[in-house]
C-alpha positions as a printed Julia matrix, in Angstrom:
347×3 Matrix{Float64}:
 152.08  49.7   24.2
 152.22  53.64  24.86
 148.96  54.36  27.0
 150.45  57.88  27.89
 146.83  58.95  28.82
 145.99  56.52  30.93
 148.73  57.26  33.23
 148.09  60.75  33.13
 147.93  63.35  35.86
 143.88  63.47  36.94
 141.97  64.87  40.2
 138.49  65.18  40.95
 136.66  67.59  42.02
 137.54  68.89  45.27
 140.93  67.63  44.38
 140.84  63.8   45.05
 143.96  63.01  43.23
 144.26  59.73  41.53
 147.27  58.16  40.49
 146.26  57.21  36.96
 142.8   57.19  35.37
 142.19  53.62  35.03
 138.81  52.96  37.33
 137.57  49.27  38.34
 134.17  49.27  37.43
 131.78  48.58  40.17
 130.82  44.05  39.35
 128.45  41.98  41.74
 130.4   39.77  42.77
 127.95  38.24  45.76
 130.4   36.78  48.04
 129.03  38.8   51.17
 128.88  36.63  54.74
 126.43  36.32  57.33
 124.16  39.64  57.74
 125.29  40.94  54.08
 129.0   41.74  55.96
 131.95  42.53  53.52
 134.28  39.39  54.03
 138.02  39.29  54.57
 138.24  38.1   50.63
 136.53  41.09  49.69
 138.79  43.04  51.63
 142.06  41.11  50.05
 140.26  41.42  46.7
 139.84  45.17  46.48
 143.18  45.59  47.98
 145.14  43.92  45.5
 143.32  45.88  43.03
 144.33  48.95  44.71
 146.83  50.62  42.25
 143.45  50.83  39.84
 142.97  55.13  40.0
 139.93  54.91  41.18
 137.75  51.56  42.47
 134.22  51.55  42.37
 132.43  48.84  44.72
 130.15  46.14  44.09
 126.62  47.48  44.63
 125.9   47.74  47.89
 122.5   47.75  49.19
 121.05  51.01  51.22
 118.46  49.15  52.52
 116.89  45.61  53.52
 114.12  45.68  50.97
 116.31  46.6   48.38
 118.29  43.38  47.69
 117.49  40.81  44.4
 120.69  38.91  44.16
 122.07  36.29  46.99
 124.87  37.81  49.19
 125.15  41.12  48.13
 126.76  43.51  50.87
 125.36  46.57  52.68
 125.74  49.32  54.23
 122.43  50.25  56.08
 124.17  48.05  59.6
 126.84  49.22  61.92
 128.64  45.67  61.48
 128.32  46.02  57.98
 129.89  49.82  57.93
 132.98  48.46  60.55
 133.44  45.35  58.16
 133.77  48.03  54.62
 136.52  50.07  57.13
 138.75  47.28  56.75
 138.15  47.13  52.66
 138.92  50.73  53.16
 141.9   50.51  54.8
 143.44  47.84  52.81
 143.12  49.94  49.66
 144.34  52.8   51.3
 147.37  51.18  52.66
 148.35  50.79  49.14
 147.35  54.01  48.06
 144.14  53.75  45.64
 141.0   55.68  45.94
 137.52  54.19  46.55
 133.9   54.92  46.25
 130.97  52.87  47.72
 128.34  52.13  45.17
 124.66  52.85  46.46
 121.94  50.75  45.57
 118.13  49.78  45.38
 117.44  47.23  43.29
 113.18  48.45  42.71
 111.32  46.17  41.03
 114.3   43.41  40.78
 114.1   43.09  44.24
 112.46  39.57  45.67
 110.82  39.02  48.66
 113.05  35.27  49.11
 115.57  37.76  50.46
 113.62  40.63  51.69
 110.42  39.26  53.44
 108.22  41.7   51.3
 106.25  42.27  48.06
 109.14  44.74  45.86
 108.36  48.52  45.33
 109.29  50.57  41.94
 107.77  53.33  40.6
 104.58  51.61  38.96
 103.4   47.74  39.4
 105.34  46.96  36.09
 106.48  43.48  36.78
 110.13  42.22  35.12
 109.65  38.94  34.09
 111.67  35.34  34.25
 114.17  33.72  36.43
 116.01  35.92  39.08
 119.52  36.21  38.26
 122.02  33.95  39.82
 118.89  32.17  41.43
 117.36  30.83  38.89
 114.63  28.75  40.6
 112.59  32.32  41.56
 110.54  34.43  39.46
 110.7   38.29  39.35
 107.28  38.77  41.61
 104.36  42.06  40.92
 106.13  45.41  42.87
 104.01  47.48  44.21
 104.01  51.38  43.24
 105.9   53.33  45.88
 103.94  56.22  47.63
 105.52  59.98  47.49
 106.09  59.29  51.28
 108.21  56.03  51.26
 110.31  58.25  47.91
 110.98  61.03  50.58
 112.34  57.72  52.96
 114.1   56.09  49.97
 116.14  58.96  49.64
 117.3   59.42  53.37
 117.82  55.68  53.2
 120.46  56.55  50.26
 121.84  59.74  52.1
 122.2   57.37  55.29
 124.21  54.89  53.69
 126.1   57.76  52.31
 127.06  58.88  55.7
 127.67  55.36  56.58
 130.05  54.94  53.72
 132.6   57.69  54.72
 132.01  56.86  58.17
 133.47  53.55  56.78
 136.03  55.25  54.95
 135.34  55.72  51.3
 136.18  59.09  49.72
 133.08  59.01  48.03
 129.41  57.37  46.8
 128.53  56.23  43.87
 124.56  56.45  43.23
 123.66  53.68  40.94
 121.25  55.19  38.98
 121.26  52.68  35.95
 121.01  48.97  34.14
 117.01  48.98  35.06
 117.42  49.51  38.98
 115.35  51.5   40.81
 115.98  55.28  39.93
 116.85  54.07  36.06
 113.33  52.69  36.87
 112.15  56.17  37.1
 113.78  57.64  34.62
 112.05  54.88  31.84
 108.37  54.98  30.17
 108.2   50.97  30.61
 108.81  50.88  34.21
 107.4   54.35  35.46
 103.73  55.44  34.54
 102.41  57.32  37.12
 100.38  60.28  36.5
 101.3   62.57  39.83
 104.61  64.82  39.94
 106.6   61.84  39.56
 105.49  60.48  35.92
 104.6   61.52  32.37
 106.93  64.58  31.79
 110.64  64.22  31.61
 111.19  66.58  34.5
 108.27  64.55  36.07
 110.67  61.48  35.92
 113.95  62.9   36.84
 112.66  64.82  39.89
 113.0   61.13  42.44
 116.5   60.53  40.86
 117.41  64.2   41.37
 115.74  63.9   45.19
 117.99  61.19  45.91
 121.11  62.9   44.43
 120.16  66.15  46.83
 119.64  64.02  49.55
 123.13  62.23  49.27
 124.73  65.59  48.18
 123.32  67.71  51.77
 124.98  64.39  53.55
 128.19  64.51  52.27
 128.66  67.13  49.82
 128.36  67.27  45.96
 132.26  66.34  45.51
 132.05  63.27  47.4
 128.8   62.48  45.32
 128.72  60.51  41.92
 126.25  58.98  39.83
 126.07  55.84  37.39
 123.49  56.21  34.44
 122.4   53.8   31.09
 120.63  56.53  29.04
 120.26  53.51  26.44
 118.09  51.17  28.36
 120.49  48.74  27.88
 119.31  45.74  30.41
 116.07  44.74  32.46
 114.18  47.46  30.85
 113.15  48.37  27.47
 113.8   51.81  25.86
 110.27  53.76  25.14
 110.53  56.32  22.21
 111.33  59.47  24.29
 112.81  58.41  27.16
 115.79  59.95  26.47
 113.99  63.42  27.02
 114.4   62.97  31.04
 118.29  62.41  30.49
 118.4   65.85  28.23
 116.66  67.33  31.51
 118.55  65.12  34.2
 121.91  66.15  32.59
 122.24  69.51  32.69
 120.85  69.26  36.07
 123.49  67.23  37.78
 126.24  69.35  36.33
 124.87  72.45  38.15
 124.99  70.01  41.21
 129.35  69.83  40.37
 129.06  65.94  41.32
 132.34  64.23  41.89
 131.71  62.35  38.27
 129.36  60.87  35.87
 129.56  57.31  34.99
 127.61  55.7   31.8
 127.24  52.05  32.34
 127.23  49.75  29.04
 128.26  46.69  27.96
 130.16  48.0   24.71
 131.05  51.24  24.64
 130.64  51.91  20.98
 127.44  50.54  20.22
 125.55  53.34  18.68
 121.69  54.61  18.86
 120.07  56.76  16.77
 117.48  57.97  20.02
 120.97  59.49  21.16
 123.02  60.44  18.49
 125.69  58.23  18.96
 127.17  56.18  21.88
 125.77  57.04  25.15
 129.44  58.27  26.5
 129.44  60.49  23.78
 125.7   61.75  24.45
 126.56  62.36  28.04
 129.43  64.37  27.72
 127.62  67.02  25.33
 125.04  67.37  28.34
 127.11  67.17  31.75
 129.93  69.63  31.68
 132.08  67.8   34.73
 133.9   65.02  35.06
 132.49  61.79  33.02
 133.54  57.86  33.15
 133.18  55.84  30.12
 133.23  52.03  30.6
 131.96  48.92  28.35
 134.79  46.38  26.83
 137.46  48.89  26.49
 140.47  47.27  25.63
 143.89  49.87  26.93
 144.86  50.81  23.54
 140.95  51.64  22.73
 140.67  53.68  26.01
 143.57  55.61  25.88
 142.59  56.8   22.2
 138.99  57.74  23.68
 140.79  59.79  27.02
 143.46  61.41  24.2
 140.17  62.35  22.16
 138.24  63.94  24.77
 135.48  62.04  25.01
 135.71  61.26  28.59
 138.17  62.12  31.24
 138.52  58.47  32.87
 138.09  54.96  31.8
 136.33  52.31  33.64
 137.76  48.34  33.17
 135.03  45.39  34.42
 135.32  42.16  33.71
 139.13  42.86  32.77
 139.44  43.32  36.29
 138.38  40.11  37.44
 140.96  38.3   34.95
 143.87  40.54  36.08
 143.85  41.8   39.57
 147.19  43.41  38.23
 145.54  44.8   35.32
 147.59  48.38  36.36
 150.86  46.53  36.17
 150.45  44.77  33.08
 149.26  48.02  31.11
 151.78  50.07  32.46
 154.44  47.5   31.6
 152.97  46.65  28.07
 151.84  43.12  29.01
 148.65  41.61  27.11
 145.89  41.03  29.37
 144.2   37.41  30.24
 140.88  36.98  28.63
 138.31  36.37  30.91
 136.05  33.8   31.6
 132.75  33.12  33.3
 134.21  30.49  35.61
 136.32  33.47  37.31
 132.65  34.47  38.97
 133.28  31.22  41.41
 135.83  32.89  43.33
 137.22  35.95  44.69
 141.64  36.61  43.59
């Protein structure tokens, strides 16, 4: 199998070189320990990955409040921040990159993990079982006051800090797949009627506030953000919602963030409110770097990289099946199909 492009020559902005442009795709893989602390698995399991170009984290949780999933890590606690050094330091030992995934979870928080009622940007409750903990209920949020935003987004700059502090070349703002700024950014999930609703500037402006925030903490090119312009997952796509991505867009590109990525399941599934696949409606808006991910086998990704419509390519569940998922492309080996059962443990 020739995947030329894959293996191609690609640096970030700033010039954070990569050795290839294969990226792990950030997966919650809850197998934190005591406190939300990165384990020693976690630290063997990134580091075998470590030949990947570029490795995106788990999401990691930049605050208490924020968590909705059992034993997911984070990075709001000095013992948390010392335990991701040594995840950073076995990856770079081998010579791979890595970015630390921020996260609030909004309204998909629970208070079974957090103590308190969830916040979001309206009291638009998901509904069902909690994922991976099936025996809760998604509970009411509460509607977040412009005060606690302005604290939400020095709790992301924080972790920021705390992530290079830890290491990591760079952040990773998860700002999709119904979480709390994707919350924003969608009519279902955000109807407020101040500065922070209604209009699509209206619901970019927290999103863009937390990018700033993150950005004056450790500098656009060590800053990155994850959108789902689709409404893909926990949220349901409102007939012009797509109108704050047209103005969010061109926004982050005068920011020169380290990359965009665009989170989706399959990567070619097409809608009509975009004009296409969502990779291919992000890269007419955001002139910089872009990551496409969503079931790309390596002969499918390297056409998509050779055609320009993205500059890196982003491998998920793949990832899980083959830690040596580098190896085996590079060396023309077919990779092992994955299967739920891999979620029990960390290899």
């Amino acid at each position: 199998m020739d995947c030329h492009q894959l293996f191609s020559d690609f640096s970030l902005p700033g010039g954070l070189a990569l050795g290839n442009r294969i990226v792990m795709a950030p997966m919650t893989r809850c197998f934190a320990g005591e406190g939300l602390v990165p384990t020693e698995d976690m630290k063997n399991y990134y580091g075998v990955r470590a030949d990947a170009g570029l490795i995106v984290t788990e999401a990691t949780l930049v605050d208490p409040r924020a968590q909705g999933y059992p034993r997911t890590p984070g990075i709001f606690a000095a013992s948390q921040v010392d335990a991701w050094h040594r995840v950073t330091d076995g990856v770079h030992t081998h010579g791979g990159r890595i970015f630390c995934q921020l996260w609030h979870t909004g309204r998909m928080a629970h208070s079974h993990y957090t103590g308190c009622q969830p916040v979001a940007p309206s009291a638009v409750a998901m509904r069902g079982p909690l994922p991976r903990a099936p025996e809760l209920e998604y509970e009411m949020p509460r509607a977040l006051t412009v005060s606690e935003m302005a604290e939400l987004a020095e709790c992301f700059a924080t972790a920021a800090r705390h992530a290079l502090r830890a290491g990591f070349d760079g952040v990773e703002i998860h700002g999709a797949n119904g979480y709390l700024i994707d919350q924003f950014l969608h009519q279902q999930t955000n109807r407020r009627e101040d500065d922070y609703g209604g209009t699509p500037e209206n619901r970019a402006r927290f999103p863009l506030q937390v990018v700033d925030a993150v950005v004056a903490a450790v500098g656009s090119q060590r800053t990155a953000i994850r959108l789902s312009p689709q409404a893909y997952v926990n949220l349901d796509y409102t007939p012009g919602d797509e109108a704050a991505f047209d103005w969010l867009l061109p926004e982050l590109g005068r920011r020169e963030l380290a990359y965009v990525h665009v989170a989706a399941f399959d990567a070619d599934q097409r809608y009509d409110y975009l004009g296409g696949r969502p990779v291919d409606y992000v890269r007419r808006r955001y002139p910089g770097t872009v990551i496409g991910c969503g079931g790309f086998t390596p002969a499918r990704a390297d056409s998509a990289l050779a055609e320009k419509r993205m500059d890196l390519v982003a491998f998920g569940r793949s990832f899980i099946a083959n830690p040596d998922l580098v190896a085996r492309v590079r060396s023309g080996k077919t990779l092992l199909p994955y299967d739920e059962s891999m979620l029990g443990s960390l290899k």
